[in-house]
PDB file of N, H, CA, C and O in Angstrom:
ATOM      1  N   UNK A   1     -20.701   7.238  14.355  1.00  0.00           N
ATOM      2  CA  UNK A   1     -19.737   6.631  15.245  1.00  0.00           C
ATOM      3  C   UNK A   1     -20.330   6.684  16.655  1.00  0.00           C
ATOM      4  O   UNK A   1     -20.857   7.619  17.258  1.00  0.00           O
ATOM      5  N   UNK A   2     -20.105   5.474  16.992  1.00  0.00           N
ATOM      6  H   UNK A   2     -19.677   4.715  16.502  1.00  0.00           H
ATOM      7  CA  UNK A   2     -20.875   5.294  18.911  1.00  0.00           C
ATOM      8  C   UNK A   2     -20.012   5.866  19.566  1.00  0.00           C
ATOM      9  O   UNK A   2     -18.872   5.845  19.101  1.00  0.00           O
ATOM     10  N   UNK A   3     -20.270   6.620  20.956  1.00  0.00           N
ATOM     11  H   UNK A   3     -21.195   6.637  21.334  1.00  0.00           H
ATOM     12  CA  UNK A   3     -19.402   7.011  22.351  1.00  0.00           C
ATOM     13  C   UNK A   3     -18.179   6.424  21.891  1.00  0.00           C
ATOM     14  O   UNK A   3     -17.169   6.890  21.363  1.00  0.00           O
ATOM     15  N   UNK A   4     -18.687   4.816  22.369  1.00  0.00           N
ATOM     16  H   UNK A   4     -19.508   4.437  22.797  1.00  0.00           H
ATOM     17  CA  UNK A   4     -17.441   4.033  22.686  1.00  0.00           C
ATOM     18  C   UNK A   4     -16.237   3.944  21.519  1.00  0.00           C
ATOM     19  O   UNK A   4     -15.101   3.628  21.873  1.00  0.00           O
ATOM     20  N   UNK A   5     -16.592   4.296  19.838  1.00  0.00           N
ATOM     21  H   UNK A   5     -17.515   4.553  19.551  1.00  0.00           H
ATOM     22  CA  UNK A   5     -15.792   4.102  19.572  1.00  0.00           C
ATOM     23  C   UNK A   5     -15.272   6.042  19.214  1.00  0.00           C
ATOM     24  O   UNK A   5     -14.172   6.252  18.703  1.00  0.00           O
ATOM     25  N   UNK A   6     -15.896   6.830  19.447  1.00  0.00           N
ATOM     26  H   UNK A   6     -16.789   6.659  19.863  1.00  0.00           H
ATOM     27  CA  UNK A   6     -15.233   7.931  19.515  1.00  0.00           C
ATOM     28  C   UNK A   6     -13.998   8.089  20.711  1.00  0.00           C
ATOM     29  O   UNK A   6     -12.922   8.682  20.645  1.00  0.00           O
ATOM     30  N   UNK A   7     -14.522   7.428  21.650  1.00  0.00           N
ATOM     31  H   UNK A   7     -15.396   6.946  21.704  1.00  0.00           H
ATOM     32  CA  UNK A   7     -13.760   7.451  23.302  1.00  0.00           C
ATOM     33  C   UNK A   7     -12.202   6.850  22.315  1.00  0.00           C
ATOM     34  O   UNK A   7     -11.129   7.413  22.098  1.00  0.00           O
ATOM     35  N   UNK A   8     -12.486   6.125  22.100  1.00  0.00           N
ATOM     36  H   UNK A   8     -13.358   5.668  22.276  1.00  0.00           H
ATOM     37  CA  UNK A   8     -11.277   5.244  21.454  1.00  0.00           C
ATOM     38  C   UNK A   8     -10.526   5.803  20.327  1.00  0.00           C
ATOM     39  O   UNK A   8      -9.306   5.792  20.164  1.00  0.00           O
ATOM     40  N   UNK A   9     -11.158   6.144  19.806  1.00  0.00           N
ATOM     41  H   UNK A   9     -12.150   6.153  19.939  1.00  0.00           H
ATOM     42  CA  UNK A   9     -10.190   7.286  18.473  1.00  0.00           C
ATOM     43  C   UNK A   9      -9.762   8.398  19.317  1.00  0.00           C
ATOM     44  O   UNK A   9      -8.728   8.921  18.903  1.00  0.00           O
ATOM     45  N   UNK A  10     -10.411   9.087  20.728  1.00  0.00           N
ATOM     46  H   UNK A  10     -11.252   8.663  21.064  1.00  0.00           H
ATOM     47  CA  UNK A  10      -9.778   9.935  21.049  1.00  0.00           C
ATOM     48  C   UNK A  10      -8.504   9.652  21.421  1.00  0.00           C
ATOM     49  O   UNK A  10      -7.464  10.250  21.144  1.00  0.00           O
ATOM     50  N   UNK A  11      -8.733   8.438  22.239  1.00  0.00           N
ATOM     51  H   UNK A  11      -9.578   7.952  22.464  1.00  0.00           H
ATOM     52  CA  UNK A  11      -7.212   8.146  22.525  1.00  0.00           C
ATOM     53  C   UNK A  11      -6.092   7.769  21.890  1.00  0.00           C
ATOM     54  O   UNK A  11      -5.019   8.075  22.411  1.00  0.00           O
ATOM     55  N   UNK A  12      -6.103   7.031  20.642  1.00  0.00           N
ATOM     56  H   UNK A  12      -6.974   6.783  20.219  1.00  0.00           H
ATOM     57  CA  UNK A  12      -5.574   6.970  19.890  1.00  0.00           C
ATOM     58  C   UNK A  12      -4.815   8.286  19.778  1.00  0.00           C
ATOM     59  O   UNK A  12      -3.645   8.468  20.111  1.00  0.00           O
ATOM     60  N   UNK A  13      -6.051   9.587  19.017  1.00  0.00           N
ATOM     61  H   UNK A  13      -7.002   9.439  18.746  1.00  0.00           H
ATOM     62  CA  UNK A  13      -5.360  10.847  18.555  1.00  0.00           C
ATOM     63  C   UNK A  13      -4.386  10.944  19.777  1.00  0.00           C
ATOM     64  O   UNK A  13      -3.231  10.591  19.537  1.00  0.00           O
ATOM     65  N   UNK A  14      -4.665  11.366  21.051  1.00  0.00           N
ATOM     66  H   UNK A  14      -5.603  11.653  21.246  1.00  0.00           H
ATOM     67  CA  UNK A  14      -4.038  11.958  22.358  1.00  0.00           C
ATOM     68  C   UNK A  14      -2.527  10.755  22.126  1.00  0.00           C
ATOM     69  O   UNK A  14      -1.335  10.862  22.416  1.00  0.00           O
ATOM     70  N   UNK A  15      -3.156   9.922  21.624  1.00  0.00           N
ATOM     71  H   UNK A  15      -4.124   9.835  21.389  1.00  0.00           H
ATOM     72  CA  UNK A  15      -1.412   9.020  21.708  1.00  0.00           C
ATOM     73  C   UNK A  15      -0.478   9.586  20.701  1.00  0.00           C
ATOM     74  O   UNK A  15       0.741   9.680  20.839  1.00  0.00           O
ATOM     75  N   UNK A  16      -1.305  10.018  19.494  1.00  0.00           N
ATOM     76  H   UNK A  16      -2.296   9.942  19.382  1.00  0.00           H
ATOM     77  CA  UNK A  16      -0.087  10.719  18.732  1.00  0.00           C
ATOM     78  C   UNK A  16       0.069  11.997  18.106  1.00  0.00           C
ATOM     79  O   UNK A  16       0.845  12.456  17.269  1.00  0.00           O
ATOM     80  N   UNK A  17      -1.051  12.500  18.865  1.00  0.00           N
ATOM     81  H   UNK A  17      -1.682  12.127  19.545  1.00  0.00           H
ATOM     82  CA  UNK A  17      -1.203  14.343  18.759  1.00  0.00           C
ATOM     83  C   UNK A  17      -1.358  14.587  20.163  1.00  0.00           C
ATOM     84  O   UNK A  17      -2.436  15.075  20.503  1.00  0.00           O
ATOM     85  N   UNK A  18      -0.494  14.346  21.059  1.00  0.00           N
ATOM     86  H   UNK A  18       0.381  13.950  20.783  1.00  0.00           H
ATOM     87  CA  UNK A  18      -0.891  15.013  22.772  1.00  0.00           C
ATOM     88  C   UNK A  18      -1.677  16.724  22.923  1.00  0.00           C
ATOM     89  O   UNK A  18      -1.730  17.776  22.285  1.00  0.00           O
ATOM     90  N   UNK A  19      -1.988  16.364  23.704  1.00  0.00           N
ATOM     91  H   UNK A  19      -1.945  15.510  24.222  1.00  0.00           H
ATOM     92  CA  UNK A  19      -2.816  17.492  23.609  1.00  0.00           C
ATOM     93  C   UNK A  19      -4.358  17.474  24.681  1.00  0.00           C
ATOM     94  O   UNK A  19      -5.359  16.769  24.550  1.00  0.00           O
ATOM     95  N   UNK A  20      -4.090  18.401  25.594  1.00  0.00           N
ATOM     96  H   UNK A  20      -3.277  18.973  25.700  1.00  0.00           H
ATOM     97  CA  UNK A  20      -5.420  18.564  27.488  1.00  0.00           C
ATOM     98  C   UNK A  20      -6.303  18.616  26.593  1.00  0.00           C
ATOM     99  O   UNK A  20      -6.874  17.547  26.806  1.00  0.00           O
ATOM    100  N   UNK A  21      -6.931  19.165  25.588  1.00  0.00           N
ATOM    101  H   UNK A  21      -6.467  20.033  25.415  1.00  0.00           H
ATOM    102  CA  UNK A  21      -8.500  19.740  25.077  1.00  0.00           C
ATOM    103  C   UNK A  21      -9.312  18.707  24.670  1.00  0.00           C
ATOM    104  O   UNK A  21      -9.162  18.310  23.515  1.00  0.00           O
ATOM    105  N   UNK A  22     -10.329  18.066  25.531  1.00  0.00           N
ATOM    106  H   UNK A  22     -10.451  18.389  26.470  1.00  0.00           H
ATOM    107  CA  UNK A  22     -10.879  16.642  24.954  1.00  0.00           C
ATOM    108  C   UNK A  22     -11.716  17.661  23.972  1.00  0.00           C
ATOM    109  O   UNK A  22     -11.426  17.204  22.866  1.00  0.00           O
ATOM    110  N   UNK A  23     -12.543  18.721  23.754  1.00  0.00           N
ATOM    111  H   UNK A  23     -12.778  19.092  24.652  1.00  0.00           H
ATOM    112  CA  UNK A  23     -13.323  19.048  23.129  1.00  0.00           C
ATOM    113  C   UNK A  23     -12.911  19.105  21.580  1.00  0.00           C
ATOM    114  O   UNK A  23     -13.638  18.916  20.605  1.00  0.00           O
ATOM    115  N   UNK A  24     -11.402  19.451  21.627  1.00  0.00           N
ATOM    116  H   UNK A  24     -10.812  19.604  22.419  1.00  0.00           H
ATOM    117  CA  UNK A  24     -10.507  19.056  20.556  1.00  0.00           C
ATOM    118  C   UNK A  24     -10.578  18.370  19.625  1.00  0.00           C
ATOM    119  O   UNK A  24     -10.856  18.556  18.440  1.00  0.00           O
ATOM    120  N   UNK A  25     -10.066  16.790  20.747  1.00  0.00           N
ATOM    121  H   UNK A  25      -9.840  16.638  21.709  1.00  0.00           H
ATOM    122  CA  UNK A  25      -9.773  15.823  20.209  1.00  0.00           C
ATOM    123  C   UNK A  25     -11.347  14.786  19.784  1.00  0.00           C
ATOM    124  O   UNK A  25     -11.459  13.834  19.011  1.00  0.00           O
ATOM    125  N   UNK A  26     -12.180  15.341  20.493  1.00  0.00           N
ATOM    126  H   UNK A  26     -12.089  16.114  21.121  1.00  0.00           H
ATOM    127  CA  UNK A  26     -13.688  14.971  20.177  1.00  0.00           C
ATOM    128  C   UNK A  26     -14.012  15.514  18.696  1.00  0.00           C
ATOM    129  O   UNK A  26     -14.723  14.905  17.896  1.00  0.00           O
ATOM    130  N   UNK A  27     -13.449  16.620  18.474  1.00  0.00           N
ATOM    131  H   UNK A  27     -12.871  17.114  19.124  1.00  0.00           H
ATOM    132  CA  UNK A  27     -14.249  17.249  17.065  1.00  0.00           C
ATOM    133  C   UNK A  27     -13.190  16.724  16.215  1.00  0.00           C
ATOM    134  O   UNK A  27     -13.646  16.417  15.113  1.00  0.00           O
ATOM    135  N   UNK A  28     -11.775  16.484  16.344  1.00  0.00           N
ATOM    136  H   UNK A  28     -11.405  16.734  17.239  1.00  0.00           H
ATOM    137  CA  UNK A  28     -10.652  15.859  15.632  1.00  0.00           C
ATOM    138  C   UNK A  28     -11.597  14.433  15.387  1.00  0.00           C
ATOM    139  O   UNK A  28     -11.859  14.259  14.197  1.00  0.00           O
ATOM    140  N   UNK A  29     -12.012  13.647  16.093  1.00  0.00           N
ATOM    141  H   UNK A  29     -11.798  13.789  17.059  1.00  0.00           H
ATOM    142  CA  UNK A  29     -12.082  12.193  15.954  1.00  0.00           C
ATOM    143  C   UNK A  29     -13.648  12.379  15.368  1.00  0.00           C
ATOM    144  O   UNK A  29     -13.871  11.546  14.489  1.00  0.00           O
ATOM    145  N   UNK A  30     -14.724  13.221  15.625  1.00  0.00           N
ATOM    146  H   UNK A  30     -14.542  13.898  16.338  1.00  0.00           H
ATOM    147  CA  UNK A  30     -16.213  12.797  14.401  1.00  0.00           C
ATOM    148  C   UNK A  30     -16.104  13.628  13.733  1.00  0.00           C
ATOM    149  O   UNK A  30     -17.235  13.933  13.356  1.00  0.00           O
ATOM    150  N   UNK A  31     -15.406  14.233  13.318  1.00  0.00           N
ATOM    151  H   UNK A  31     -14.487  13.985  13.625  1.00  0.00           H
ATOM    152  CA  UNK A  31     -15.314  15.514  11.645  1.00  0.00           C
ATOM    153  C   UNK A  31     -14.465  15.589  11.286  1.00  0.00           C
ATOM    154  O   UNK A  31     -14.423  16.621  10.616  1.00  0.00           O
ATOM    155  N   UNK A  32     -13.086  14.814  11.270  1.00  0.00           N
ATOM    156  H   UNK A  32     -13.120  13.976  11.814  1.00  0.00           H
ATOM    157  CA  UNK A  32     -11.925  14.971  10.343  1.00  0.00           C
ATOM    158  C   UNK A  32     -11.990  13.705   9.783  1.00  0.00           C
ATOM    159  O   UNK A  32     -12.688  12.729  10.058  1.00  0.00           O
ATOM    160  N   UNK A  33     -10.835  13.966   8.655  1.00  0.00           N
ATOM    161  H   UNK A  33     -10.268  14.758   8.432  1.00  0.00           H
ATOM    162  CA  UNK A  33     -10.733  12.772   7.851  1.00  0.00           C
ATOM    163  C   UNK A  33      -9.601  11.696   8.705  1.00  0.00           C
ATOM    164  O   UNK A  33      -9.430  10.544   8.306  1.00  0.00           O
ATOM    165  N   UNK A  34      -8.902  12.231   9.873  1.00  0.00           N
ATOM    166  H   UNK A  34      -9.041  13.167  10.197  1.00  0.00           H
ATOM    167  CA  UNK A  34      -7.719  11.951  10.676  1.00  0.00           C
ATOM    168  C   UNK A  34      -8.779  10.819  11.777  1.00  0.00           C
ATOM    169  O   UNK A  34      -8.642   9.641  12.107  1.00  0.00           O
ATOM    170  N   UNK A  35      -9.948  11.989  12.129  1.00  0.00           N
ATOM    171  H   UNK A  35     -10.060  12.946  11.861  1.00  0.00           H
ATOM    172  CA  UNK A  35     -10.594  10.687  13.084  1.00  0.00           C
ATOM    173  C   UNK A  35     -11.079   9.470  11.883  1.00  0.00           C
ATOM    174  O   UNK A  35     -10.806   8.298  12.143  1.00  0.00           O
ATOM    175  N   UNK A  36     -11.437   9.634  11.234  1.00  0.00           N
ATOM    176  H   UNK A  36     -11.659  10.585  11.023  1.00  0.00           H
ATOM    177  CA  UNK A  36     -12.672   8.744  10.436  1.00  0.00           C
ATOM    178  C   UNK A  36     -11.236   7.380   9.830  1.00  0.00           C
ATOM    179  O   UNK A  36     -11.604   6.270   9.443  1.00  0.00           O
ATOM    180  N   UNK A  37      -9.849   7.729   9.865  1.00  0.00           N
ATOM    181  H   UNK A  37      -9.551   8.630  10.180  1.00  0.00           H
ATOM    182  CA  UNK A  37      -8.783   7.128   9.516  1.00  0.00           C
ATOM    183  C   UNK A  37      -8.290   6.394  10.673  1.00  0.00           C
ATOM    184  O   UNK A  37      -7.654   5.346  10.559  1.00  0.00           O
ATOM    185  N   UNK A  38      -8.571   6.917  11.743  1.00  0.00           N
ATOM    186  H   UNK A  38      -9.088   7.768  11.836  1.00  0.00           H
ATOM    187  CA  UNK A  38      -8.332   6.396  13.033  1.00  0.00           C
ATOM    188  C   UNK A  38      -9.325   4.921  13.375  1.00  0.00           C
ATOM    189  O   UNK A  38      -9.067   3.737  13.590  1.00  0.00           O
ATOM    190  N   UNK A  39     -10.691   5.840  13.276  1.00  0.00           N
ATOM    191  H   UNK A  39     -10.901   6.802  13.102  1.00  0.00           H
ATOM    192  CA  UNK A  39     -11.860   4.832  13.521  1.00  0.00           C
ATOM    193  C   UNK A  39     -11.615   3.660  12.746  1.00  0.00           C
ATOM    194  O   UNK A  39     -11.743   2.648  13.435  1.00  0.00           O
ATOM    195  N   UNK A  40     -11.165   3.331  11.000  1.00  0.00           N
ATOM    196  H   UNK A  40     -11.062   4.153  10.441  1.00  0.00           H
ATOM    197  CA  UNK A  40     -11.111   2.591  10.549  1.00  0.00           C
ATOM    198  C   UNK A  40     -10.433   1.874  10.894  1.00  0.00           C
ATOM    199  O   UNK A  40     -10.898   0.745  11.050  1.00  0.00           O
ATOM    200  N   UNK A  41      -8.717   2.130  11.266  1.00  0.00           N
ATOM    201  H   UNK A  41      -8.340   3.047  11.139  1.00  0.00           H
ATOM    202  CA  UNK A  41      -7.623   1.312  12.150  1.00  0.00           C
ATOM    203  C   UNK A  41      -8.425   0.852  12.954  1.00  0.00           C
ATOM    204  O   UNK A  41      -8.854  -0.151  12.384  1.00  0.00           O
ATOM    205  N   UNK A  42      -8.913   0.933  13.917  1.00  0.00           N
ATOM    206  H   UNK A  42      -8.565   1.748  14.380  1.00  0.00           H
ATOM    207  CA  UNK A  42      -9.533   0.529  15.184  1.00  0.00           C
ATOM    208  C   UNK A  42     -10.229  -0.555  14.634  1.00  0.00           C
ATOM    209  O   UNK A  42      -9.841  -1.703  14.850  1.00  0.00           O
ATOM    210  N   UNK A  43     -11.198  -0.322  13.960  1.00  0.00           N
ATOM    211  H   UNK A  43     -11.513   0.610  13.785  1.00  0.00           H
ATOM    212  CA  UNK A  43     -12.048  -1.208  13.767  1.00  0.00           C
ATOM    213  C   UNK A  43     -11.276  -2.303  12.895  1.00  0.00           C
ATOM    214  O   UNK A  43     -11.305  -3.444  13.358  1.00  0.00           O
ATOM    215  N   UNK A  44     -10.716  -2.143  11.917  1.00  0.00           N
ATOM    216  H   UNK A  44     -10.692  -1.217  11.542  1.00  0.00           H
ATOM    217  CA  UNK A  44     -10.266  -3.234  11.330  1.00  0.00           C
ATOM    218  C   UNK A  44      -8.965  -4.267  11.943  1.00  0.00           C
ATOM    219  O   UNK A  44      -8.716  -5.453  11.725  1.00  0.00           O
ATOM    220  N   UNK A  45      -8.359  -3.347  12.704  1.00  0.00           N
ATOM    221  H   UNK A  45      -8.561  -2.384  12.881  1.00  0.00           H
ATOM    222  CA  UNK A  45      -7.769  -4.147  13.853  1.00  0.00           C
ATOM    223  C   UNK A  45      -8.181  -4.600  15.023  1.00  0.00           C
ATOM    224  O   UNK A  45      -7.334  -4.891  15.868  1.00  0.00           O
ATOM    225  N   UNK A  46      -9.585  -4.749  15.303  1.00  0.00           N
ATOM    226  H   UNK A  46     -10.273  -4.513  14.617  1.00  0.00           H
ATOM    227  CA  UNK A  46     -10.600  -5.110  15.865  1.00  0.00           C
ATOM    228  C   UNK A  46     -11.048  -6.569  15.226  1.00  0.00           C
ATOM    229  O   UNK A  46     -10.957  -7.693  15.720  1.00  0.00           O
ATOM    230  N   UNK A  47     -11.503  -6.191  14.098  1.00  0.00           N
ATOM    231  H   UNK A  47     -11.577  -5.278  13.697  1.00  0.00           H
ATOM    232  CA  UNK A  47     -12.015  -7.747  13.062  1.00  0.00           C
ATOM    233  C   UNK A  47     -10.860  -8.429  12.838  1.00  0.00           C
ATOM    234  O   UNK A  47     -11.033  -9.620  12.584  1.00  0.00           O
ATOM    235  N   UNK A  48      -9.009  -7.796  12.863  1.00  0.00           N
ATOM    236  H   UNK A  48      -8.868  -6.828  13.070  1.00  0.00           H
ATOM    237  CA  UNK A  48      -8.478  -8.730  12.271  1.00  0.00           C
ATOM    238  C   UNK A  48      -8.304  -9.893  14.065  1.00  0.00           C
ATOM    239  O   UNK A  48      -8.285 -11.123  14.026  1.00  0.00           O
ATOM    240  N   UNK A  49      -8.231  -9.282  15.055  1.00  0.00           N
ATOM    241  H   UNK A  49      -8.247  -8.283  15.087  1.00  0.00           H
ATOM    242  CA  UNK A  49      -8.365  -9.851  15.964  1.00  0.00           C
ATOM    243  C   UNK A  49      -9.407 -10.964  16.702  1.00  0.00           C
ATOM    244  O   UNK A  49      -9.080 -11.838  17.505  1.00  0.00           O
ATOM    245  N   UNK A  50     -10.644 -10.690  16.230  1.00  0.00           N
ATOM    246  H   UNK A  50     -10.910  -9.980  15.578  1.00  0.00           H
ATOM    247  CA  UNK A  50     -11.672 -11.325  16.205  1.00  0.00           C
ATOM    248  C   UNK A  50     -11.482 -12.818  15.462  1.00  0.00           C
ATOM    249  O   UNK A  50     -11.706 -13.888  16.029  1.00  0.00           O
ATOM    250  N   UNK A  51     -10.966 -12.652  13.903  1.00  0.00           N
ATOM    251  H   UNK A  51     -10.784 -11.783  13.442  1.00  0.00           H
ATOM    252  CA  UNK A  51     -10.337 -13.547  13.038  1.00  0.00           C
ATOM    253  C   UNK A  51      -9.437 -14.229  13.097  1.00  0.00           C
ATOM    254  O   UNK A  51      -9.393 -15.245  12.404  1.00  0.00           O
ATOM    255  N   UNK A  52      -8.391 -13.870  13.979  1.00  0.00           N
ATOM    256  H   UNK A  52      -8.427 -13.044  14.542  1.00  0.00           H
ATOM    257  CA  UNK A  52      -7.389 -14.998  14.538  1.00  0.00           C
ATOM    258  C   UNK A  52      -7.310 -15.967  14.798  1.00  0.00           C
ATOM    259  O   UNK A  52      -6.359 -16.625  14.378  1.00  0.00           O
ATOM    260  N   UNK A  53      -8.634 -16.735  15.926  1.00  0.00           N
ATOM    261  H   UNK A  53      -9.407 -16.200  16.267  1.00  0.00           H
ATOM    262  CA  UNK A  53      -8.783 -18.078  16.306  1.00  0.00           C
ATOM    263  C   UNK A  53      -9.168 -18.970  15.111  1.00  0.00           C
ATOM    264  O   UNK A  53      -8.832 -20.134  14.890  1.00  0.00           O
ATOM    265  N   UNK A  54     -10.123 -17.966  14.239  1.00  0.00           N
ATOM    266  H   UNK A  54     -10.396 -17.021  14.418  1.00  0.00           H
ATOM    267  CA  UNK A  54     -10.655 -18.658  13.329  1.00  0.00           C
ATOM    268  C   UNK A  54      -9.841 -19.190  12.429  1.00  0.00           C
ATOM    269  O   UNK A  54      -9.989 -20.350  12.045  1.00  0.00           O
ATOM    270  N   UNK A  55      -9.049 -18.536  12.066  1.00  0.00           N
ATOM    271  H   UNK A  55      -8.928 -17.593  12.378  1.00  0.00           H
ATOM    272  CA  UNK A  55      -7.996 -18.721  10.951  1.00  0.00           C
ATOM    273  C   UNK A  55      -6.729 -19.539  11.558  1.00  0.00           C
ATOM    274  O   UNK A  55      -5.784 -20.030  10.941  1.00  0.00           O
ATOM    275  N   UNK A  56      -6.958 -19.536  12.760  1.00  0.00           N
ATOM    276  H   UNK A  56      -7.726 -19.137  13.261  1.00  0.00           H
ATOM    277  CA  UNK A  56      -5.617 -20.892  13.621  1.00  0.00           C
ATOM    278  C   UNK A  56      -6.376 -22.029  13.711  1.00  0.00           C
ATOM    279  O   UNK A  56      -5.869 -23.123  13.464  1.00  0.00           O
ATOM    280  N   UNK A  57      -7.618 -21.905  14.060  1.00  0.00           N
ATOM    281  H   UNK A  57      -8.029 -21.016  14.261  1.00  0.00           H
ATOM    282  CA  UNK A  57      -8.277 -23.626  13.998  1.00  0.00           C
ATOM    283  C   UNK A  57      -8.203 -23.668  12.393  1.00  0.00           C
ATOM    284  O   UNK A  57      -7.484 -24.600  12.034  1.00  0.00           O
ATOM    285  N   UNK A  58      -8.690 -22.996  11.419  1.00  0.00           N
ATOM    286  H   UNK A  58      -9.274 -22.239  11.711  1.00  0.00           H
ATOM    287  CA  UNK A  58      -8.354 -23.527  10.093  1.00  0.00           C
ATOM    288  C   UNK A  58      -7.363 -24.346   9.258  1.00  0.00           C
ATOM    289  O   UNK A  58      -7.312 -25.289   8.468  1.00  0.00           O
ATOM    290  N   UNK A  59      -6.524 -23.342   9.959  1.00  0.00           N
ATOM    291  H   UNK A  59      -6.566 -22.576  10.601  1.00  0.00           H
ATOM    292  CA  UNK A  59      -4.859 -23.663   9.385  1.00  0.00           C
ATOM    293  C   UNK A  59      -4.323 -24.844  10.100  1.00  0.00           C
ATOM    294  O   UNK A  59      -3.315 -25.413   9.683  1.00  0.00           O
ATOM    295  N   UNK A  60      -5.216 -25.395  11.594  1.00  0.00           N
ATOM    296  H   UNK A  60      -6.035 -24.932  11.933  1.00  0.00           H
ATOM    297  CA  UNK A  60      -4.747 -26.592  12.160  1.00  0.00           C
ATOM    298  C   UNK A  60      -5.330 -27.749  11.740  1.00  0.00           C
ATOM    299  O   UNK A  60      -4.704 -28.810  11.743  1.00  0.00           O
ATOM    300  N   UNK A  61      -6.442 -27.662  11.384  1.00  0.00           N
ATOM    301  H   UNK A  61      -6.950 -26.801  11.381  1.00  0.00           H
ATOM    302  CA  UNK A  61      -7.911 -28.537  10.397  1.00  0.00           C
ATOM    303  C   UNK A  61      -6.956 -28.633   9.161  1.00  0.00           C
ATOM    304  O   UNK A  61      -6.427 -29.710   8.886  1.00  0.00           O
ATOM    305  N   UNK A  62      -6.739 -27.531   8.432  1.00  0.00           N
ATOM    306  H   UNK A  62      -7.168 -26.656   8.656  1.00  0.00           H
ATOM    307  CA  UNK A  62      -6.061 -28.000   7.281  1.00  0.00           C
ATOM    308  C   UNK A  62      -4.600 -29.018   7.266  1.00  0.00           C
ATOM    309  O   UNK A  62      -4.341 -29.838   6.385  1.00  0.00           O
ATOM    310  N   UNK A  63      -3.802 -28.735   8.409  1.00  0.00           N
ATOM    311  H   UNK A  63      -4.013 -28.069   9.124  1.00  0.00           H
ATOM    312  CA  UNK A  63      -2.557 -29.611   8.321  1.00  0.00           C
ATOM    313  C   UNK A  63      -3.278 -30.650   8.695  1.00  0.00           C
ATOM    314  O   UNK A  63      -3.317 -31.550   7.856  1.00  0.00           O
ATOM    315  N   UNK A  64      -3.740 -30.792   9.469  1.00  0.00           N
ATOM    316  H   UNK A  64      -3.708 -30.061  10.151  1.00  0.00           H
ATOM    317  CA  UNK A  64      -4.324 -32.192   9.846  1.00  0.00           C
ATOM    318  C   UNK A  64      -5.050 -33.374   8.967  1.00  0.00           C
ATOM    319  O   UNK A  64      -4.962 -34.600   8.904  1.00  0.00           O
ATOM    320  N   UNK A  65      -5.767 -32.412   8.367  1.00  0.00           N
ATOM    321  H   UNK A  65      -5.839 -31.416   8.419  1.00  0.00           H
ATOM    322  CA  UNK A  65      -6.217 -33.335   6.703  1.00  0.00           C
ATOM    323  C   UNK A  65      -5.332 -33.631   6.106  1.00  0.00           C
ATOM    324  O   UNK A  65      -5.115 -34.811   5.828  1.00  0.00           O
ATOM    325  N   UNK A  66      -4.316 -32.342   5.616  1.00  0.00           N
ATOM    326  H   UNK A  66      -4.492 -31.384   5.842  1.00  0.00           H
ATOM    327  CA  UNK A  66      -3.054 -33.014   4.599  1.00  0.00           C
ATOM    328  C   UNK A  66      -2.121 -33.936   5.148  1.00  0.00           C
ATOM    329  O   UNK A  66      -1.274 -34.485   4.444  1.00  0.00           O
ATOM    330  N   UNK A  67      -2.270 -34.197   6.763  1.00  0.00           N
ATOM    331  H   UNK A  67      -2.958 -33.751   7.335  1.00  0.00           H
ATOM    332  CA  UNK A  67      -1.616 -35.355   7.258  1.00  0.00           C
ATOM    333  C   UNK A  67      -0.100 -34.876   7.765  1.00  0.00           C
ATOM    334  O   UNK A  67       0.894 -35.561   8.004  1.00  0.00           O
ATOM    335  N   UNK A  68      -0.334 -33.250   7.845  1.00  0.00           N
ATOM    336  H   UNK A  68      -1.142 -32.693   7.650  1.00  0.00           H
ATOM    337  CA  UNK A  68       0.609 -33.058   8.670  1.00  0.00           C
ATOM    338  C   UNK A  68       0.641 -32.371  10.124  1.00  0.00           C
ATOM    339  O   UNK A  68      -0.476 -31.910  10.360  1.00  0.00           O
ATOM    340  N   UNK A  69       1.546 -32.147  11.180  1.00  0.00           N
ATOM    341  H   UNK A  69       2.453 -32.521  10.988  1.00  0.00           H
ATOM    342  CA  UNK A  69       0.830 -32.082  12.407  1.00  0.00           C
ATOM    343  C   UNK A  69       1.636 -30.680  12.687  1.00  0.00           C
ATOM    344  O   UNK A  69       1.433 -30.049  13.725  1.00  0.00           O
TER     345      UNK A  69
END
């Protein structure tokens, strides 16, 4: 896991385990199964965001062929 996306699981955790100890929430987010569950949210709500435009020009390409608007 890169900085950037540890930085980001930390915050996550701190959003729903509060808690001052970044050293904590650093070893919470690259050695638990809680960070590595976190990281995955992130990331896959990352790609599903990425996928959005794609899948709205699709779905507008497709009405448009079937001739509807």
């Amino acid at each position: 896991m890169d900085d950037r996306m540890v930085n980001r699981v930390m915050d996550e955790l701190r959003a729903t385990h509060p808690h001052d100890d970044d050293a904590l929430l650093r070893t919470l987010a690259t050695t638990t199964t809680l960070g590595a569950a976190a990281a995955f949210h992130l990331a896959w709500r990352d790609t599903a965001f990425a996928m959005q435009p794609i899948v709205e020009r699709l779905a507008r390409n497709m009405r448009r062929l079937s001739g509807r608007t």
